[in-house]
NUBAGU-339592 format. One line per 4 residues: number of its first residue (from 0); their letters; for each residue x, y, z of C-alpha. Coordinates in steps of 0.5 Angstrom, whole numbers. Each point is the difference from the previous one (the first is absolute). Layout:
NUM) A) X:Y:Z; ... $
This chain:
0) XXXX) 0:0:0; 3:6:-2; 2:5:6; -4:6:-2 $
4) XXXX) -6:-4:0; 2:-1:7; 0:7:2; 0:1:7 $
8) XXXX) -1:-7:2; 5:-4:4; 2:-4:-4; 1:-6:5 $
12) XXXX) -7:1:1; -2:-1:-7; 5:-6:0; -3:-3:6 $
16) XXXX) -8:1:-3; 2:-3:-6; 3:-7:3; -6:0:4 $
20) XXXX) -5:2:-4; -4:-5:-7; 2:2:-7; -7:3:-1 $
24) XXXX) 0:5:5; 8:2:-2; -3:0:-7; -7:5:3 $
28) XXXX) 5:4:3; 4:2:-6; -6:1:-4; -2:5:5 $
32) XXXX) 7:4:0; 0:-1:-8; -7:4:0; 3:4:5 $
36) XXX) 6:2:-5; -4:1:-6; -4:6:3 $
């Protein structure tokens, strides 16, 4: 995941919600970012 999707979130927190989160709720997340960035 590029670091300017990131922003101001830590970035071990991001890392932990992925390993512990379904590849469908990490997919949710991006599509809701993806939306975010277009606006």
């Amino acid at each position: 995941m590029p670091i300017e999707i990131l922003g101001k979130i830590n970035l071990e927190e991001v890392l932990n919600i992925q390993s512990i989160a379904s590849n469908t709720k990490i997919g949710y997340m991006l599509k809701i970012i993806d939306i975010f960035k277009k606006n």
